[in-house]
N, C-alpha and C positions, 0 to 999 in steps of 0.2 A: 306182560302186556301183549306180548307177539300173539302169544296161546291163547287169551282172551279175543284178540282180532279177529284171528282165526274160526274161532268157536263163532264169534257172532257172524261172521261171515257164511259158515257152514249154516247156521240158526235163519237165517236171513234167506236162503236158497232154498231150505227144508217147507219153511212156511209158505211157500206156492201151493203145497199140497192143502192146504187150509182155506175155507171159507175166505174169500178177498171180499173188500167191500171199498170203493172209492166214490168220495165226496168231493165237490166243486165249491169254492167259495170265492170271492171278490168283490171288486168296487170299482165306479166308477165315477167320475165328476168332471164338470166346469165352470170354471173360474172365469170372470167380467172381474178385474182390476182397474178402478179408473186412474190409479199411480199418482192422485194430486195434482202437482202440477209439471207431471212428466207425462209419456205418451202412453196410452191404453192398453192393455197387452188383455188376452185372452189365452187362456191355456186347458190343457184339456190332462188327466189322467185316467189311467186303467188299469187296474191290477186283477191278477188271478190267480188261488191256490191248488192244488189238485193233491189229495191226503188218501193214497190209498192203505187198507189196513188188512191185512193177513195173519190171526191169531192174536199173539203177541208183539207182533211187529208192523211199525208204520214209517212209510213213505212221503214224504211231506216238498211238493218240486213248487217255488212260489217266481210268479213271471210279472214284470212289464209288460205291458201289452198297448198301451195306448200306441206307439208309433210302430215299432217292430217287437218281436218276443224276445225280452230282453231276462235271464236265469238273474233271481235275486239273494234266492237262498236254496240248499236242499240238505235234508237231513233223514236220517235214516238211522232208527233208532228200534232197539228190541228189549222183551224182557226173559232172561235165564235165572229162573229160580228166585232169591234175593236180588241178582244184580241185574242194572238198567245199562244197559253199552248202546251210547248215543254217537254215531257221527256228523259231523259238519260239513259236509261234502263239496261244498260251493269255496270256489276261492277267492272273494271279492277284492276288484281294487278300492283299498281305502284312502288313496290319496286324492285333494279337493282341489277342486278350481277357486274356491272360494278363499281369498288374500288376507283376509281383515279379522279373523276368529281364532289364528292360532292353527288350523289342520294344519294335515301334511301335505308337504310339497310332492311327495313319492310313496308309491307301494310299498308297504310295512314286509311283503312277501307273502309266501304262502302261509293262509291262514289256517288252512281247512286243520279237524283233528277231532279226535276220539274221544268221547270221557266213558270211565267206567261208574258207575256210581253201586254203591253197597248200603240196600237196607239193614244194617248191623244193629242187632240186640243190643244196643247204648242206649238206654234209654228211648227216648225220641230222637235220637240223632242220623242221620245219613252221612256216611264218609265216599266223598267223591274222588276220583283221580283221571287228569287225563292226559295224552301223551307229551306234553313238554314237562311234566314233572310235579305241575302245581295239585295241591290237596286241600277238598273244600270240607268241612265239616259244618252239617249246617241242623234242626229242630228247633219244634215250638216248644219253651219250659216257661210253664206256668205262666201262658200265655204273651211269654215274649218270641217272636221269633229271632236267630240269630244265624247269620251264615258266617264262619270265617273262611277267608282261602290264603293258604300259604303259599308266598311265590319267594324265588330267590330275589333279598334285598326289598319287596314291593309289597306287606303284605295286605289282605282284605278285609276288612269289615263291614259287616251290613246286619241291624239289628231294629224292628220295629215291634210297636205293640200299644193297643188300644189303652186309655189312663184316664177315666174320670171323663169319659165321652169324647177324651183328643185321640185323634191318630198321630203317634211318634216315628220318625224315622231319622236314623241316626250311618253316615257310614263315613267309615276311614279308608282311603285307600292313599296306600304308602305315607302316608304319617299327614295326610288332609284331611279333612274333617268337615263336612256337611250335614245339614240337616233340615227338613220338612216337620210341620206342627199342623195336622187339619183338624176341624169342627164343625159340626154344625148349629148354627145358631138360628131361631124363627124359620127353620126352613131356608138357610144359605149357608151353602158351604164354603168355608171360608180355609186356605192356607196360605203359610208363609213361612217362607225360608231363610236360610243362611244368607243365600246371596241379594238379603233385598225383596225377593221378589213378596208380590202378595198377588192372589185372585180370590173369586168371588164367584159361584156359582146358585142360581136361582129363579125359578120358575115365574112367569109371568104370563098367564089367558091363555095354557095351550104351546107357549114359546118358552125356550130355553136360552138365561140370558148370561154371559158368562164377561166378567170385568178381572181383566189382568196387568197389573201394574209391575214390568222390569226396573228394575234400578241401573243406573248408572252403568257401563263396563269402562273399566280403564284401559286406560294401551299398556302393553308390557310386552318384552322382549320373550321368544323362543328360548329354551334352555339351549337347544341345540339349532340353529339356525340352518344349518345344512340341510335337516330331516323336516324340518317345521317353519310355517310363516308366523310372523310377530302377529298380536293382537292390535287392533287399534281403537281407540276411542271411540268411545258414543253415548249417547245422550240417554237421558229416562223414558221411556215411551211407555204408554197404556193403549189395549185392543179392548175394544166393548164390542162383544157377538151378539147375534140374535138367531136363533134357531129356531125352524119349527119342522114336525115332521107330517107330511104329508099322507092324507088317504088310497096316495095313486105308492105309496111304499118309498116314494123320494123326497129328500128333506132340504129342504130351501135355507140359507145363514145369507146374514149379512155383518160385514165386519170390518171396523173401523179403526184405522190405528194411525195415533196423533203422532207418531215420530212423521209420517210422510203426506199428512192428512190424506191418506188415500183409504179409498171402500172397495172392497173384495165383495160381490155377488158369488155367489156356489151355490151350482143344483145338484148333487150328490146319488146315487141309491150304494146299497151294499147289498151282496146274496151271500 
């Protein structure tokens, strides 16, 4: 693994001599919340990507930018022959302010890491590895696709594929089991999942109208209460959207969700 770092490393510094070529992309928006029957809030977001690309290898630095430039992710990744050697290079805090869902109360630690991944003559298959040890093996057969990854004690599954006009998706991780079911019917896309939920997506004069119903969440204790906040209860709520996109390239929603009867206005563009 050293010697691959290495290599990419070397691969990564070599490619300056290479035709560069770097792209801009982003979004931005504002948000009118009238909060029901709570006080109004108005919010604003900005984001920005910058992807520069040298040969076989690309640079990828993604920012907040609406208040200060705030590093969201960066990744830095090459190709040597069959194999793809990706880095993660951002070390984000994952721990939330947010009390009531279960996150974490504190930084997981450093995240950042390496994967190697190998186009290997298996078939269709890809065998990935990255440096805490875990092993992804993933291809489409016969139109299923399938990832698994092995970890110590935890392992992954993740498997979808088109059936008689539904989209299936199915994954386990560490011995859970979820799953999504989409279709289209008359012109609406319709899915639903394991946990309840259902949405409903469908075009209306120009406007894009999207109906999504959560179910229920329970409260339930942290496994580990030290690392994690408890979940707490809450109710079923439905969001009805209406979207439409504009000729000036900005796209106007409005969005209504009965848990708080409140309506969300957002003017939006993206480059």
């Amino acid at each position: 693994m050293k010697k691959l770092i290495a290599l990419f490393a070397v691969s990564a510094v070599a490619s300056t001599s290479a035709v560069a070529a770097i792209a801009l992309s982003g979004s931005a928006s504002v948000s009118y919340d009238d909060k029901g029957s709570a006080a109004s809030a108005t919010t604003y977001d900005a984001d920005m990507t910058i992807t520069g690309t040298a040969g076989a290898t690309t640079f990828t630095q993604s920012m907040d930018i609406d208040a200060a430039i705030a590093v969201t992710a960066t990744t830095l990744a090459t190709t040597i022959g069959p194999l793809t050697v990706s880095a993660d290079m951002f070390d984000e805090v994952d721990s939330t302010t947010v009390t009531t869902t279960g996150g974490r109360k504190t930084d997981s630690g450093d995240n950042r890491s390496v994967t190697v991944s190998l186009d290997a003559p298996i078939g269709d298959a890809t065998i990935g590895l990255d440096n805490s040890g875990d092993v992804t093996i993933s291809g489409t057969f016969s139109g299923v696709t399938v990832s698994h990854t092995v970890k110590n004690g935890a392992d992954k599954t993740v498997g979808s594929a088109s059936i008689a006009g539904m989209d299936v998706s199915l994954t386990n991780d560490a011995g859970s089991s979820t799953w999504t079911i989409g279709t289209t019917v008359a012109g609406t896309a319709v899915t639903v999942g394991s946990d309840k939920s259902v949405s409903a997506v469908f075009g209306v004069t120009g406007n894009t109208v999207t109906v999504s119903h959560t179910a229920e969440r329970a409260a339930s204790t942290a496994t580990n209460t030290t690392t994690h906040y408890n979940t707490s209860q809450k109710d079923a709520y439905t969001t009805i959207a209406i979207a439409r996109d504009l000729t000036s390239g900005a796209s106007l929603s409005a969005t209504y969700d009965t848990f708080d009867s409140a309506l969300t206005l957002k003017a939006s563009v993206a480059f």
